[in-house]
SEMI-352396 format. One record per residue (C-alpha): residue number from 1; residue in one letter; x, y, z. Coordinates in Angstrom, 1 decimal. Layout:
N
PT;NUM;a;X;Y;Z;
...
***
This chain:
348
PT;1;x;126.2;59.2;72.8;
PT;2;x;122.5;59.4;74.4;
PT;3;x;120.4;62.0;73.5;
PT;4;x;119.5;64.7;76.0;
PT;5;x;115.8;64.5;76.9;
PT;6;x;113.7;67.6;75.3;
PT;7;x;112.8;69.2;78.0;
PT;8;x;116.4;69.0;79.5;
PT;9;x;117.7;71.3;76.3;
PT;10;x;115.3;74.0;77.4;
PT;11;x;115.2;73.6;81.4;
PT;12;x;113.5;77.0;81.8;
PT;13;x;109.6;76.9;81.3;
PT;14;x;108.0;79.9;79.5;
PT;15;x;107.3;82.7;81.4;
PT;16;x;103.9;83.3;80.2;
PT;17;x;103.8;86.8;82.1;
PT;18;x;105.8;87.9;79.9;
PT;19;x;104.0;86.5;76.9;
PT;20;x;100.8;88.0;78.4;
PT;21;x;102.4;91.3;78.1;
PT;22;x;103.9;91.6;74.4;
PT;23;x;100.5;90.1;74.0;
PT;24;x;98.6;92.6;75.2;
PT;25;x;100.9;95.3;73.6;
PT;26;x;99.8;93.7;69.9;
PT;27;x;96.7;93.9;70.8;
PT;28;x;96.3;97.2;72.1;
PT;29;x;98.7;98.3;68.8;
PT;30;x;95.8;96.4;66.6;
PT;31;x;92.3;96.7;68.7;
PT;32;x;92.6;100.2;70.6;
PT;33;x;89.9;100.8;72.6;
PT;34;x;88.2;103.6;71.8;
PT;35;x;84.6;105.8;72.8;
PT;36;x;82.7;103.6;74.7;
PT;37;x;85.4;100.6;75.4;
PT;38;x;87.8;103.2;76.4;
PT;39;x;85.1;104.4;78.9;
PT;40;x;84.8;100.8;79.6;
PT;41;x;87.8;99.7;79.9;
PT;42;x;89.0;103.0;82.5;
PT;43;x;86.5;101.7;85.0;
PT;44;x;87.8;98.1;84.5;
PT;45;x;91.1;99.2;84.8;
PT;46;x;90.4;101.6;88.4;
PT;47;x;87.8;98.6;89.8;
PT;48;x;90.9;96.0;89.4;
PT;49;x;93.2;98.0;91.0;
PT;50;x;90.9;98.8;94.0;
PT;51;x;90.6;95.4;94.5;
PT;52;x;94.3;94.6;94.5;
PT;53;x;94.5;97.3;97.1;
PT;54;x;91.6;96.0;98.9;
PT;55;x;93.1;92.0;98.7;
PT;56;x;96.2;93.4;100.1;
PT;57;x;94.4;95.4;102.6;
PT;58;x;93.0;91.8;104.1;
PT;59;x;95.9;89.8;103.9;
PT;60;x;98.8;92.5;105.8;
PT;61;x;98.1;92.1;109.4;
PT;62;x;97.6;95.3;110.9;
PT;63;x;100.9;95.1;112.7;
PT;64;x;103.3;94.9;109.5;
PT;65;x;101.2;97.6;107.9;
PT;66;x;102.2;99.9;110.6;
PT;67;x;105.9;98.4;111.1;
PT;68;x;106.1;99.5;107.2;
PT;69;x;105.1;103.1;107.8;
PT;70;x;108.1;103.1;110.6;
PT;71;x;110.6;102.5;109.0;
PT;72;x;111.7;105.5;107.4;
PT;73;x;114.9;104.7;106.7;
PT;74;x;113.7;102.9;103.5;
PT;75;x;111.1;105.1;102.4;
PT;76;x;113.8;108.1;102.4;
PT;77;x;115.9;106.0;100.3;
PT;78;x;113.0;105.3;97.7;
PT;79;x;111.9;109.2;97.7;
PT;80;x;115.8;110.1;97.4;
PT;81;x;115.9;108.5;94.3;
PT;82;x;112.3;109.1;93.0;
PT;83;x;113.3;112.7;93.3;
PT;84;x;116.5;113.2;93.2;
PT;85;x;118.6;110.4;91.6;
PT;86;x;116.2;110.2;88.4;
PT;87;x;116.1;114.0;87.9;
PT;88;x;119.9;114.3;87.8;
PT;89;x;120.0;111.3;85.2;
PT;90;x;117.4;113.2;83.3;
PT;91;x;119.3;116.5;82.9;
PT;92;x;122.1;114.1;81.8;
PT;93;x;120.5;112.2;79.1;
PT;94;x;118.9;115.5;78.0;
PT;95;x;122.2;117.4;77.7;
PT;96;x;122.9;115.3;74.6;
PT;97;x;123.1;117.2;71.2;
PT;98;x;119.5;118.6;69.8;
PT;99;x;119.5;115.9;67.0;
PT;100;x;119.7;112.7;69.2;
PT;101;x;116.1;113.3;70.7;
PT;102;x;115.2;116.6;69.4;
PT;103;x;113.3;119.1;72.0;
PT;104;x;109.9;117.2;72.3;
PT;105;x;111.2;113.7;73.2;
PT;106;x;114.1;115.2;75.4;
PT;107;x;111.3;117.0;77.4;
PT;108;x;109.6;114.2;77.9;
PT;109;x;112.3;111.8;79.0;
PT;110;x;112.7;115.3;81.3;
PT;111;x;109.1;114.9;82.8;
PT;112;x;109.2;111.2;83.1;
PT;113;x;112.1;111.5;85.4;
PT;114;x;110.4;114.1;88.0;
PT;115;x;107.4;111.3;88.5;
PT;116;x;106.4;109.8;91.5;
PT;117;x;107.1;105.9;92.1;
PT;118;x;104.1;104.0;90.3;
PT;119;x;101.9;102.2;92.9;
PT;120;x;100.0;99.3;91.6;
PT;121;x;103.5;97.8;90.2;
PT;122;x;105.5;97.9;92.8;
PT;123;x;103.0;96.2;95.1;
PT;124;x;102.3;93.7;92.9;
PT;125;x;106.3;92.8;91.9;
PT;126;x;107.1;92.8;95.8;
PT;127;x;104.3;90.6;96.4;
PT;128;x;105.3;88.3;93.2;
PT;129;x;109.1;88.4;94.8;
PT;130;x;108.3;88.2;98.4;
PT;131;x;109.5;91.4;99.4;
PT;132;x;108.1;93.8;102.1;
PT;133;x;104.5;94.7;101.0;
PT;134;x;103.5;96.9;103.8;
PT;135;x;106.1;99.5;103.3;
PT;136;x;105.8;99.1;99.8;
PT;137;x;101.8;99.7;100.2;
PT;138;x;103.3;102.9;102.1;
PT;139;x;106.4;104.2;100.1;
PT;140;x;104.4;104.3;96.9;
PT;141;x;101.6;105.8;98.1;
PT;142;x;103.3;108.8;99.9;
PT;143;x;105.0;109.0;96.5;
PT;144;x;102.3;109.4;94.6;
PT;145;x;100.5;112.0;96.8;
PT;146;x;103.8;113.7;97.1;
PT;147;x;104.0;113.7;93.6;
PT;148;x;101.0;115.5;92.8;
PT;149;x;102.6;118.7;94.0;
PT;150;x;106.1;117.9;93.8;
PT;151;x;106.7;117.0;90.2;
PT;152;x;104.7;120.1;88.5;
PT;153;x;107.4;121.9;91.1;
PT;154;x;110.3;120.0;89.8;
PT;155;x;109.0;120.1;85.9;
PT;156;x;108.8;124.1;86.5;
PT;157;x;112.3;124.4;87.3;
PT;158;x;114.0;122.1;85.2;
PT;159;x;111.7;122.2;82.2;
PT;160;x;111.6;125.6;82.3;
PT;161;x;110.6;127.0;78.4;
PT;162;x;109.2;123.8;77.7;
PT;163;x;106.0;124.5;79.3;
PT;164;x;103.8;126.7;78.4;
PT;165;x;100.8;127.8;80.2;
PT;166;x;99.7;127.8;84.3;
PT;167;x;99.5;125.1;86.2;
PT;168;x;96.1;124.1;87.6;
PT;169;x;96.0;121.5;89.9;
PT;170;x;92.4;120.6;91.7;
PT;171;x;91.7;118.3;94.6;
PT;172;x;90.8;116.3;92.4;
PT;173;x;93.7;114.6;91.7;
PT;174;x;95.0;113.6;95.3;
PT;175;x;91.5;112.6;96.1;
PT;176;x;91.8;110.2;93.4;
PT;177;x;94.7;108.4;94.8;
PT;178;x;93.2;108.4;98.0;
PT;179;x;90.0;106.6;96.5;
PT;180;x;90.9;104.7;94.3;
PT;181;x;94.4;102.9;96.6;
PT;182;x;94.2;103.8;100.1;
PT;183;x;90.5;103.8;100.6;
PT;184;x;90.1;100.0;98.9;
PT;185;x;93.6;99.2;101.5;
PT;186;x;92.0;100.3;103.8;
PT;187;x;88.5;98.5;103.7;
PT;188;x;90.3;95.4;103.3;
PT;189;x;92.3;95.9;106.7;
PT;190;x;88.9;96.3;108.8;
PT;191;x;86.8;93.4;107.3;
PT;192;x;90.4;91.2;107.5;
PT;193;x;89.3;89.4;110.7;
PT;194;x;86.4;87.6;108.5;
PT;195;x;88.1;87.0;105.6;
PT;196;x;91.7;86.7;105.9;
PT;197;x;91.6;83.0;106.3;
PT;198;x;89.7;82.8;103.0;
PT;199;x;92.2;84.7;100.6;
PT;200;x;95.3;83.3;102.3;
PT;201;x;93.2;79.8;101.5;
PT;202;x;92.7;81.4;97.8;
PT;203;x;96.0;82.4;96.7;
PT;204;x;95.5;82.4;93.5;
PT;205;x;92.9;85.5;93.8;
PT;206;x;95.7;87.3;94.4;
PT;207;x;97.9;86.0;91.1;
PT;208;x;95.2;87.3;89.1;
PT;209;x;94.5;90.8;90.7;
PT;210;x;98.7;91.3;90.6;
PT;211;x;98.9;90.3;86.7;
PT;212;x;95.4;91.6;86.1;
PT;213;x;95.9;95.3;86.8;
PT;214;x;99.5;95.5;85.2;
PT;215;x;97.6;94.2;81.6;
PT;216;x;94.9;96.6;82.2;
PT;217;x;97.3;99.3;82.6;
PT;218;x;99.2;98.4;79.9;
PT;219;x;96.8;98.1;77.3;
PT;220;x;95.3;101.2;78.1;
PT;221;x;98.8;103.1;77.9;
PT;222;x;99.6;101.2;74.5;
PT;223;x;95.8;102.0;73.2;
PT;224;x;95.9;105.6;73.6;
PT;225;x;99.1;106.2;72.1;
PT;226;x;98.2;104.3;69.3;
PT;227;x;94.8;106.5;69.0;
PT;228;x;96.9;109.2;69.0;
PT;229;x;99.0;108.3;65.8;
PT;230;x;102.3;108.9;67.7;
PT;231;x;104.2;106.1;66.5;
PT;232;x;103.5;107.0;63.1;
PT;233;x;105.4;110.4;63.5;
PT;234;x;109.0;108.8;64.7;
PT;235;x;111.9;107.7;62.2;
PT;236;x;112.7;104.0;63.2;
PT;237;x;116.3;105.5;64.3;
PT;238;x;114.8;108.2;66.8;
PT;239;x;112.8;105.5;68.2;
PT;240;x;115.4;103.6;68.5;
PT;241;x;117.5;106.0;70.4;
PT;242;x;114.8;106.4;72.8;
PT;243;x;114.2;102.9;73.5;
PT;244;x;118.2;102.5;74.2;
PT;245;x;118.3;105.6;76.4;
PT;246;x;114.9;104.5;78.7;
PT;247;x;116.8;101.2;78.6;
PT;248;x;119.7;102.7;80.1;
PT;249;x;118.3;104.9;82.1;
PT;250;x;116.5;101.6;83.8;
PT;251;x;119.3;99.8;84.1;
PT;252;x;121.5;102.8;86.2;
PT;253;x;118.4;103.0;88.5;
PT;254;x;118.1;99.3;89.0;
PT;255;x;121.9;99.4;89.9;
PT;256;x;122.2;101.6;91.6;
PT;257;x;119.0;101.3;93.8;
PT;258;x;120.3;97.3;94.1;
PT;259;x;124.2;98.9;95.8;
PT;260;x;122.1;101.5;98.0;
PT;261;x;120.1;98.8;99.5;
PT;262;x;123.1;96.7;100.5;
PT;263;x;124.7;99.4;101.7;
PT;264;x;122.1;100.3;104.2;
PT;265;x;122.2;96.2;105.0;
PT;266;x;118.7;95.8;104.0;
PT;267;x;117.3;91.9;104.2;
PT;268;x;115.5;90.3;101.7;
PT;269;x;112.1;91.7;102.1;
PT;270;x;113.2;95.5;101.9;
PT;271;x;116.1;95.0;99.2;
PT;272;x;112.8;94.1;97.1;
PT;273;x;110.9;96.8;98.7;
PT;274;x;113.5;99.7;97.5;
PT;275;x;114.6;98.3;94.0;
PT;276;x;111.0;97.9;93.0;
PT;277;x;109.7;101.3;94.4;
PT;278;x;112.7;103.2;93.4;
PT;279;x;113.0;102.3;89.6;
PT;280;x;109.5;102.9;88.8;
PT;281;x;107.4;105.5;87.2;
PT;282;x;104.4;105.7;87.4;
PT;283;x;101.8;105.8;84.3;
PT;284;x;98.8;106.4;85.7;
PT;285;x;100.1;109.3;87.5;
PT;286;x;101.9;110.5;84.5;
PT;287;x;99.4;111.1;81.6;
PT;288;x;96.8;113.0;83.8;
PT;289;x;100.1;115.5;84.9;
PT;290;x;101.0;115.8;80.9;
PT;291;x;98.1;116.6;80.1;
PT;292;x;98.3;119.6;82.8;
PT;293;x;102.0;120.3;82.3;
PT;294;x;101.7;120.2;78.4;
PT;295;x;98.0;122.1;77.8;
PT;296;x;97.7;123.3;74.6;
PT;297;x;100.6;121.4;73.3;
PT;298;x;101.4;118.0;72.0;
PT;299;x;101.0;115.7;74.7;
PT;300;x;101.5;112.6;72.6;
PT;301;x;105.1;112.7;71.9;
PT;302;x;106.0;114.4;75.5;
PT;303;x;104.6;110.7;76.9;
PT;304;x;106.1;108.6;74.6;
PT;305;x;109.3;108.1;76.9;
PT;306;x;107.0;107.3;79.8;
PT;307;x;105.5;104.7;77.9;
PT;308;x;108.1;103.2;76.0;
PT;309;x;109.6;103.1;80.2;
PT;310;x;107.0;102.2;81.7;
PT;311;x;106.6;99.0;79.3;
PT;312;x;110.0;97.9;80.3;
PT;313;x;110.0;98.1;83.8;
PT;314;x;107.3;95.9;83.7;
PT;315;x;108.5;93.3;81.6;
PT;316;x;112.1;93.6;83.2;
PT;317;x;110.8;93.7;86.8;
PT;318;x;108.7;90.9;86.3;
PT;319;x;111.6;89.3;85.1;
PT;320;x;113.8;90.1;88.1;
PT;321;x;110.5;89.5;90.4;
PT;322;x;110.2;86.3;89.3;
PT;323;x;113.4;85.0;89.3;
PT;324;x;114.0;86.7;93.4;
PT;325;x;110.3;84.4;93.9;
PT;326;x;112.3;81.1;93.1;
PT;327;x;115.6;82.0;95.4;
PT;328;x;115.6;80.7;99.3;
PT;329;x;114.9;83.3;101.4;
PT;330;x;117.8;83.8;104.3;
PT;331;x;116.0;82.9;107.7;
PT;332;x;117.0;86.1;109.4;
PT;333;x;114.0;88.6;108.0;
PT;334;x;114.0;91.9;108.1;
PT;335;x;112.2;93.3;111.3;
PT;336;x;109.9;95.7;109.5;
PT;337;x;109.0;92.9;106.9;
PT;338;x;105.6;91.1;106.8;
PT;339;x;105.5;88.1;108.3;
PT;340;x;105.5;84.8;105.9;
PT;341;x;102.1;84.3;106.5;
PT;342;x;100.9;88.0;105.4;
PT;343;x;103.5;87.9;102.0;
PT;344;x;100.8;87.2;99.2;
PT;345;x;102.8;83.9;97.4;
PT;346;x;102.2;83.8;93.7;
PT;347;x;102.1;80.5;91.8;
PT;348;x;103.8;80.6;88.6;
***
């Protein structure tokens, strides 16, 4: 009987993403950055982004950015279930008996339910599995900004006791997002006419602001909880729990987001679009509304669900991104999709 090749036993390569990102999670658990490289590393982690943004911003032809602000049909969808679909799983999961969670973690699997859609993720998956970027670019960004007032409204009512203290919200805050994503997006759509040719030459430019950012962001996350000694404070069995349920919780969405898109007969391109956007949560949006929400008390435990989330839609999104990135792509495209040409390819 012949013996099957090597490389025939294993026919899938590694996915080095995915190494790059349990990587990064030992090494933020070992070497957090702290003082100075944290300062560091915030700046890093705000200038990468930008420049996604700004990358993006070149390569979408003005015409599919505005054909994805349109079509509204999709972005009510996402917000639907940014807003309304993950808040009535949270009260579910958090209806559970006292000593499954206990009150802090159940608040904050609570909280991480009423946040917006995270941005740089979503863009960076739908670009990874060819999906609709410009509405993407959009959806997520009108999530975030509507977030900003929206989920301290939505924490209010269903937290209710949890939270002590006012709410103070500054300026500050949307004119963040408006900087530091929209601004860079943007910049990148007037100067486009000189450089588009030029990225769409450099792909791989691209590659490495998508995967860039999401390690940033991840070992920042990982680093400050760490520096805060909460995984110190959970029994293995709690955390355990809490892993399952974010799990869960991930998987319902992902469903559930998957049957809504093909019921509204979504192509390729916006399928992507409304399973990426709608499963999300954003981090970055997140721990600056914690630390708001939760003055005075202990933040680091009321963030561990969003973290311990957030690290899995990444690693399972990239999964399913990667994976859509390798399927043939139907001929008839969506009509609000970019065109091939403005869809930033990925090499593996």
């Amino acid at each position: 009987m012949p013996v099957m090749p090597f490389r025939h036993r294993f026919p899938r390569r590694v996915d080095w993403y995915i190494v790059s990102l349990l990587a990064t999670i030992g090494l933020a658990t070992l070497l957090p950055a702290r003082g100075t490289s944290a300062d560091v590393l915030g700046v890093a982690t705000k200038a990468a982004i930008g420049l996604l943004f700004f990358v993006y911003g070149a390569r979408l032809s003005p015409q599919a950015a505005f054909s994805g602000l349109r079509h509204w049909r999709l972005h009510l969808s996402i917000l639907c279930f940014t807003f309304v679909v993950f808040p009535i799983l949270g009260l579910a999961f958090t209806a559970l008996p006292p000593y499954v969670l206990g009150a802090e973690l159940a608040t904050g699997l609570l909280f991480l339910c009423v946040l917006p859609s995270t941005v740089q993720s979503a863009v960076a998956f739908t670009s990874l599995a060819r999906g609709n970027v410009a509405a993407t670019v959009c959806s997520s960004s009108f999530s975030s900004l509507l977030g900003v007032f929206l989920t301290p409204l939505l924490a209010a009512v269903l937290l209710q006791g949890n939270l002590g203290g006012g709410m103070h919200f500054s300026a500050g805050q949307m004119l963040s997002i408006l900087v530091q994503l929209l601004l860079p997006f943007g910049l990148g759509q007037a100067v486009r006419p000189w450089i588009a040719d030029w990225i769409t030459r450099h792909r791989r430019i691209t590659m490495v602001c998508d995967r860039g950012s999401i390690l940033l962001v991840v070992y920042s996350a990982f680093g400050q909880g760490v520096d805060a000694g909460i995984w110190g404070r959970l029994s293995p069995a709690r955390l355990g729990v809490l892993l399952t349920l974010c799990a869960l919780l991930l998987a319902l969405v992902l469903a559930l987001s998957a049957w809504a898109a093909n019921r509204l007969d979504s192509g390729h391109e916006d399928r992507v679009t409304i399973v990426f956007c709608s499963s999300t949560k954003s981090l970055a949006s997140g721990l600056p509304i914690a630390s708001v929400l939760f003055a005075g008390k202990d933040v680091g435990l009321a963030v561990l669900p969003l973290m311990l989330y957030h690290t899995l839609q990444l690693m399972v999104c990239a999964v399913i991104a990667r994976r859509w990135s390798e399927q043939p792509v139907a001929e008839g495209r969506s009509a609000t999709s970019s065109p091939a040409s403005d869809a930033p390819a990925v090499t593996a």
